[in-house]
C-alpha positions as CSV (number, residue, x, y, z in Angstrom):
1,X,0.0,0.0,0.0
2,X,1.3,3.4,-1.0
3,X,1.5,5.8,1.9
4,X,1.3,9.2,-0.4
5,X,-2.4,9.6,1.0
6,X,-1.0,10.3,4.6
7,X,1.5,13.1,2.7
8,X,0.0,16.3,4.5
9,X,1.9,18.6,2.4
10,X,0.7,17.4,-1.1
11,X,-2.8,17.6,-2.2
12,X,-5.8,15.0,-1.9
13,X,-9.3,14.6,-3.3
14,X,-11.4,12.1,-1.7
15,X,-14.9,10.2,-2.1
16,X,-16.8,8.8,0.8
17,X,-19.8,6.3,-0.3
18,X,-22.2,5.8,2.9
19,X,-25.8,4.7,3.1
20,X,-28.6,4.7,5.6
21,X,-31.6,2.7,5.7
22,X,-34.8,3.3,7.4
23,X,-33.5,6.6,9.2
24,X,-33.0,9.8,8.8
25,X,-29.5,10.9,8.3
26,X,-29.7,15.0,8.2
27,X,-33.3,16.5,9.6
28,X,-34.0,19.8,8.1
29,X,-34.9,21.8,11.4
30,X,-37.0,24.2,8.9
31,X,-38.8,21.4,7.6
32,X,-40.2,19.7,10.7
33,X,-36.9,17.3,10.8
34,X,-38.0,16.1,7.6
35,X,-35.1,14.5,5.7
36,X,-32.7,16.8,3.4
37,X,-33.9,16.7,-0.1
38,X,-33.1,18.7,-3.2
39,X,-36.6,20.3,-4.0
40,X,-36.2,19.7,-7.6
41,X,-34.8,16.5,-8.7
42,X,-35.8,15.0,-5.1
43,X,-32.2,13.4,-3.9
44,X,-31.3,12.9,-0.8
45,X,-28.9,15.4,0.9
46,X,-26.5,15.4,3.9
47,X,-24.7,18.6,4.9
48,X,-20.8,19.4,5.3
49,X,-21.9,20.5,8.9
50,X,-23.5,17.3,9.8
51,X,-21.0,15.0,8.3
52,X,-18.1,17.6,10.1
53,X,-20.0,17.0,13.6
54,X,-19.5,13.3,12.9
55,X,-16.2,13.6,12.8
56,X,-15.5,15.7,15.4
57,X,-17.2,13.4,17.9
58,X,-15.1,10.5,16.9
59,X,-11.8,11.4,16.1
60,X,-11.0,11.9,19.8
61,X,-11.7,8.4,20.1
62,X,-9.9,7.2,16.9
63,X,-6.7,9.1,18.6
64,X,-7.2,7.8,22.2
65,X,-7.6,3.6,20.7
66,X,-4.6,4.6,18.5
67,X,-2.2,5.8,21.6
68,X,-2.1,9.0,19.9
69,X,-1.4,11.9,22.6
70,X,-4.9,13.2,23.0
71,X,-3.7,16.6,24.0
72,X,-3.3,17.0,20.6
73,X,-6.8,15.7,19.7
74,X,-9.6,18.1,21.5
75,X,-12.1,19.3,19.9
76,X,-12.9,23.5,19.5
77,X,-16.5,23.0,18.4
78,X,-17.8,21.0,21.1
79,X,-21.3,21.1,23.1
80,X,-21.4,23.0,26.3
81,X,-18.1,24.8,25.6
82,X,-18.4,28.4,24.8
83,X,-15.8,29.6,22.0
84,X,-14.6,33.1,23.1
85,X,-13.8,31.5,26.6
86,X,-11.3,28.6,24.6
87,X,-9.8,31.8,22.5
88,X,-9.1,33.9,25.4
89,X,-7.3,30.5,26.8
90,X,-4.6,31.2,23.9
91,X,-3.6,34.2,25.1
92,X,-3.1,33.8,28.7
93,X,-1.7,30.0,28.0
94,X,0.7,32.4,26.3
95,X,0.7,35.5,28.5
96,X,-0.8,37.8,26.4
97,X,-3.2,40.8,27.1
98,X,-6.6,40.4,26.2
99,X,-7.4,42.7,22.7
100,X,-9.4,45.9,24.1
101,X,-12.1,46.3,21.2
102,X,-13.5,49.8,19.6
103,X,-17.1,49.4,21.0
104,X,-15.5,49.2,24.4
105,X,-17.4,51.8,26.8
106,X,-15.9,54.7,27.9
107,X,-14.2,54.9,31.7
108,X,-14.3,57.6,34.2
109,X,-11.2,59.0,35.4
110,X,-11.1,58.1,39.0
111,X,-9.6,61.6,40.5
112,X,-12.1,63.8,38.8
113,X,-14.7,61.0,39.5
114,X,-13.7,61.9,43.3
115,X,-14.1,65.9,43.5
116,X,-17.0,67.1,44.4
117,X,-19.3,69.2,42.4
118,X,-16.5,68.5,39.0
119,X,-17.9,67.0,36.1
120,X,-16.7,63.6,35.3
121,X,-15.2,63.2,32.2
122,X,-15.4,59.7,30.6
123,X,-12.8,58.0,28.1
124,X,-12.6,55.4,25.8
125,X,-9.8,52.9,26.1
126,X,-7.0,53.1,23.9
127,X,-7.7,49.9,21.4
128,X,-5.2,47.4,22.2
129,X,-4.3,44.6,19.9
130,X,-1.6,41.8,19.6
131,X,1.3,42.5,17.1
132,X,1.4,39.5,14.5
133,X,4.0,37.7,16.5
134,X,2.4,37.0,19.4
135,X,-1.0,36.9,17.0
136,X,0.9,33.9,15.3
137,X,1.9,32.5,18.4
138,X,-1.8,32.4,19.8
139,X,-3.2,30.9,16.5
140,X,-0.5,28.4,16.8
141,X,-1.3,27.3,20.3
142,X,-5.1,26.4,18.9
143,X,-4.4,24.5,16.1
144,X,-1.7,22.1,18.1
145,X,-4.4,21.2,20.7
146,X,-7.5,21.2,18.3
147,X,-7.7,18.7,16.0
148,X,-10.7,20.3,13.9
149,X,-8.9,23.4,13.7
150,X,-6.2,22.4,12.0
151,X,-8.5,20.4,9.7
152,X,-11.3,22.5,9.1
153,X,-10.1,25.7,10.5
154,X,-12.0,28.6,12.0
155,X,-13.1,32.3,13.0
156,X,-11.0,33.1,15.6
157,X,-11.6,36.7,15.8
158,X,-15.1,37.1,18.5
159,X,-14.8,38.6,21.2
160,X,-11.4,40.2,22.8
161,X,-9.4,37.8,20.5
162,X,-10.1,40.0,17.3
163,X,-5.9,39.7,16.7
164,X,-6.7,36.0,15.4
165,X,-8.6,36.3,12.2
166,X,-9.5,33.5,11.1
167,X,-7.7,29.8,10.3
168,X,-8.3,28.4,6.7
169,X,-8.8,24.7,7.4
170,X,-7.3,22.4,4.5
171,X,-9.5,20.3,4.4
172,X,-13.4,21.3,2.8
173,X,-16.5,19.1,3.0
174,X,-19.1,19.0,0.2
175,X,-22.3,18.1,0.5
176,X,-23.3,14.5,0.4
177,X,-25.7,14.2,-2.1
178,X,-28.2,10.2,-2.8
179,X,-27.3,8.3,-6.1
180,X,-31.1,7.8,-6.3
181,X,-33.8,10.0,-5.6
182,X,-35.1,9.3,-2.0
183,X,-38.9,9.1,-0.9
184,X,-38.6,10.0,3.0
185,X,-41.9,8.4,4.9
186,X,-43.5,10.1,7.9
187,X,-44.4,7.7,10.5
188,X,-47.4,8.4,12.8
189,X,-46.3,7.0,16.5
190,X,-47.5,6.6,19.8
191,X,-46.6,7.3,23.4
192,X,-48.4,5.8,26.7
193,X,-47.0,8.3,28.9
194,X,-48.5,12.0,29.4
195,X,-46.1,14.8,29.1
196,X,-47.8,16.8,31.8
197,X,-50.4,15.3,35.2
198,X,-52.9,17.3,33.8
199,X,-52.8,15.4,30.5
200,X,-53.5,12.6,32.7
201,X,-56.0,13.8,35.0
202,X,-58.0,15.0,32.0
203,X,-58.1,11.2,31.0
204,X,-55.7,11.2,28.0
205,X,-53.9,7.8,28.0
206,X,-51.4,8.2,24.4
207,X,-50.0,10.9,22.6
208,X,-49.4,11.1,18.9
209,X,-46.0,12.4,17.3
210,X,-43.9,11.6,14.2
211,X,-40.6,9.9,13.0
212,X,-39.2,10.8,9.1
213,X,-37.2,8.0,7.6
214,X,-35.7,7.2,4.4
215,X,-36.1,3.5,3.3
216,X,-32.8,2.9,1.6
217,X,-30.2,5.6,0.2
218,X,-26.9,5.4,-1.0
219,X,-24.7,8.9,-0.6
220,X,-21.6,10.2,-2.3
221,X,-19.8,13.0,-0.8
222,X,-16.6,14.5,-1.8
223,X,-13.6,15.9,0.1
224,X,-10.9,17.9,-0.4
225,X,-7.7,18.6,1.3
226,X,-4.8,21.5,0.4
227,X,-1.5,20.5,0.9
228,X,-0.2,24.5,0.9
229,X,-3.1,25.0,4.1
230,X,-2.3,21.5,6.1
231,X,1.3,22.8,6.1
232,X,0.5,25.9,7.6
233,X,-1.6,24.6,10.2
234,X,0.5,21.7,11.4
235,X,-1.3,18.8,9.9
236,X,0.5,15.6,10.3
237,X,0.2,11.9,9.2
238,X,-0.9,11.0,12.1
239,X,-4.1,13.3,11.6
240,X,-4.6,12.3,8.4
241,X,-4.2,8.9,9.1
242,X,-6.9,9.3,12.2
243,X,-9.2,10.9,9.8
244,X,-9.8,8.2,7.5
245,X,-10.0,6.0,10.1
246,X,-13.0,8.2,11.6
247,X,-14.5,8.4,8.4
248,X,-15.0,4.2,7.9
249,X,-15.6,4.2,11.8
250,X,-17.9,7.3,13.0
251,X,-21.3,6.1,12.2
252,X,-20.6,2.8,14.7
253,X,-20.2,5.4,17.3
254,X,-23.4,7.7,16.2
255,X,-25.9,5.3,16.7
256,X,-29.5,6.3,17.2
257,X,-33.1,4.9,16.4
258,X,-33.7,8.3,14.1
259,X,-30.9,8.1,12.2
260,X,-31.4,4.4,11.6
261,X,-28.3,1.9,10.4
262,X,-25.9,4.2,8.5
263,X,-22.9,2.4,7.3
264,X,-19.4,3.6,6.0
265,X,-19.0,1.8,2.3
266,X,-16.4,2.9,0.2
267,X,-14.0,5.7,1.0
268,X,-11.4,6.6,-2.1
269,X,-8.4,8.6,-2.2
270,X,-6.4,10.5,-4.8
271,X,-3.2,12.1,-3.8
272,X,-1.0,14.2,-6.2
273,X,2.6,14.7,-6.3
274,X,2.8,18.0,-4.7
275,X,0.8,20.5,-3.1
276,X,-0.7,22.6,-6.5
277,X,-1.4,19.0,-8.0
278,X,-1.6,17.1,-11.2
279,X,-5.2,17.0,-12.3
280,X,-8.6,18.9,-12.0
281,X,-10.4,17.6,-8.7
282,X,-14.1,16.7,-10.7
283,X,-12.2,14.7,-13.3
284,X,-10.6,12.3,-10.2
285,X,-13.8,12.5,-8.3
286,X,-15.8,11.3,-11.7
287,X,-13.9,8.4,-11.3
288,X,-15.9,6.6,-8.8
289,X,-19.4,5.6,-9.7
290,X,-22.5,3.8,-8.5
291,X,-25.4,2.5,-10.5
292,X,-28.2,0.2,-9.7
293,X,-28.1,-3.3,-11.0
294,X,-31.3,-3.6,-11.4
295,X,-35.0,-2.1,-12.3
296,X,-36.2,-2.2,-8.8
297,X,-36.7,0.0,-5.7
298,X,-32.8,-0.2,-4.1
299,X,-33.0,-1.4,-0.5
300,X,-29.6,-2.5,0.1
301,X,-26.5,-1.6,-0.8
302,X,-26.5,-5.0,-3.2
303,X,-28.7,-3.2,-5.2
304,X,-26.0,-1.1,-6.8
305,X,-22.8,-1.7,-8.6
306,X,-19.5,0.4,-7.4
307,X,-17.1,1.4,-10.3
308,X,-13.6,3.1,-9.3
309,X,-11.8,3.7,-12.9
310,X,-8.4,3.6,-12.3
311,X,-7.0,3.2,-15.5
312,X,-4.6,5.5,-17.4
313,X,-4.3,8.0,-14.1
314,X,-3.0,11.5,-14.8
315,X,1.0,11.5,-14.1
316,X,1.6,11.9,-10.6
317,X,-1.7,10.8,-8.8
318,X,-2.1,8.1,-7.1
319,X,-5.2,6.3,-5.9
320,X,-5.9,4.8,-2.9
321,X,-8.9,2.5,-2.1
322,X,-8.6,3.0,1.8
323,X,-12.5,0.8,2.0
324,X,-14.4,-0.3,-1.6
C-alpha cells in the first residue's frame, strides 16, 4: 500500500460512499426534521456540517484507541463549551493581554470622578491589539491542541481575540448528495405516557408524534484537502491517518433509532505529487461511480454496482482504495 495519502503537504481529493436505511441521516430543522432533499430533482442530501460534527465526535476516540497523545486531539467545536472563553485560553496560555475592542465603553477617570461638584469626564480605552508575533503564536497554540482546527479551520476573531482572524482549514466538505432519488416516509407514533399530570387527569392515556425515515439511500460525498493549508496549520500523518480511520468508523459510534443503520462503504483517495497538484479535482472525483443493478426500488446496498476507474491515471496521482 502506498503511503502518499498520509502526505499532508501534497494535495488530496477524496470520495466517501455511505448509506442509511430506514433513518434519517440529516433533519431539516426548517422542515419539521424532515429528511434533506433537493426540492427539484428529489435526492437525498446530507450537509458538510453534519458529516463535520460526525467527525469531530469520533476522532477523539480514533486518537485515544490509536495511543495517539490526546492533548493533541480536542475538539474546539464542542457542546457545552463556549468559543470566546477557549480563544481567550490562547492568550493567557501564552501571556498575552486580552485585545481591548473599539465598541469598548468609555471609563471615568477616577480623580475627577472623586471631587466634588466636577464634572466627570469619561474615556474610551486606547484599542489594544496583539502584534502578528504573538498573534501567530496564539493561532499556533489552537491549532496544536484542536484537532478540527487544524483540519477544518475557524473564526478566531469574537470577542477580545479580534488579533486571530481567522484559520483556513485544508481540508473542505461538500455536500453528500443520494445516487437515487429518495422518498422519506413520515411515520405516525404513539406514546403511553403523558407529558404533563394534567394530561392525565384530564383522561388522556397516548399521545401522537412523528418519525421521518428514508427506506434505503446510497450517498456520495466529496472531500478535499490543500496541501499549501495542512502545512500551515501543522497537519501531520498521524491526523490524516486518524481521519480516515473516523471516516469508515464514526457512524458505529453515532448510533441512534432516528438516524437508523448508517454504514461507511467505500472511502477513495487520490493524492497528487505536490501541493498545486496534477489534475482537476471533478475529473478524479468522476472516477468513482455507483449504479443500480437492477430495475427495482434499491433497499440494500447489493442493489447497486461500485465502479472506481483507475486506469490510465494522470501522471503523478495516485489512488488509494482505503475501503471499496
Amino acid at each position: 500500500m502506498s503511503t502518499r495519502h498520509l502526505d499532508p503537504a501534497v494535495r488530496h481529493d477524496i470520495v466517501f460512499l455511505f448509506d442509511v436505511t430506514d433513518g434519517n441521516p440529516n433533519g431539516d430543522p426548517d422542515a419539521g426534521n424532515r429528511p434533506r432533499v433537493d426540492d427539484e430533482t428529489s435526492h437525498g442530501l446530507v450537509t458538510d456540517v453534519a458529516l463535520k460534527r460526525k467527525v469531530r465526535d469520533t476522532i477523539g476516540l480514533a486518537a485515544q484507541a490509536s495511543g495517539m497523545d490526546l492533548s493533541r486531539y480536542q475538539i474546539f467545536v464542542e457542546a457545552g463549551h463556549a468559543l470566546n472563553t477557549r480563544l481567550e485560553e490562547s492568550y493567557t496560555a501564552n501571556g498575552l493581554e486580552l485585545d481591548i475592542p473599539d465598541d469598548t465603553p468609555p471609563v471615568e477617570d477616577p480623580e475627577e470622578a472623586s471631587q466634588p461638584g466636577r464634572r466627570r469626564a469619561a474615556t474610551r480605552p486606547t484599542r489594544r491589539t496583539l502584534s502578528a508575533e504573538d498573534a501567530e503564536r496564539a493561532r499556533h497554540w489552537l491549532t496544536e491542541r484542536y484537532v478540527d482546527i487544524r483540519l477544518f479551520g475557524a473564526v478566531l476573531s469574537t470577542g477580545r481575540t479580534r488579533s486571530l482572524g481567522q484559520i483556513r482549514g485544508p481540508l473542505q466538505f461538500g455536500m453528500a448528495r443520494s445516487i437515487d432519488p429518495v422518498y422519506p416516509v413520515d411515520h405516525a407514533i404513539t406514546r403511553v405516557t403523558q407529558t404533563t399530570q394534567a394530561d392525565i387527569d384530564a383522561g388522556e392515556r397516548t399521545e401522537m408524534g412523528s418519525k421521518w425515515t428514508i427506506p434505503y439511500a446510497l450517498y456520495k460525498a466529496e472531500m478535499h484537502y490543500s496541501g499549501a493549508r495542512g502545512t500551515q496549520t501543522g497537519v501531520t500523518p498521524d491526523d490524516l491517518q486518524l481521519l480516515y480511520t473516523t471516516l469508515l468508523n464514526m457512524f458505529d459510534h453515532d448510533r441512534s433509532a432516528t438516524r437508523g443503520i448508517m454504514t461507511a462503504r467505500g472511502l477513495y483517495t487520490f493524492s497528487h505529487a505536490d501541493a498545486f497538484g496534477n489534475a482537476p479535482a471533478h475529473t478524479l472525483i468522476s472516477r468513482v461511480a455507483a449504479e443500480r443493478t437492477g430495475l427495482g426500488v434499491p433497499r440494500t446496498f447489493g442493489d447497486y454496482a461500485v465502479t472506481v476507474d483507475d486506469h490510465d491515471l494522470p501522471a503523478g496521482v495516485d489512488l488509494e482504495r482505503l475501503a471499496g
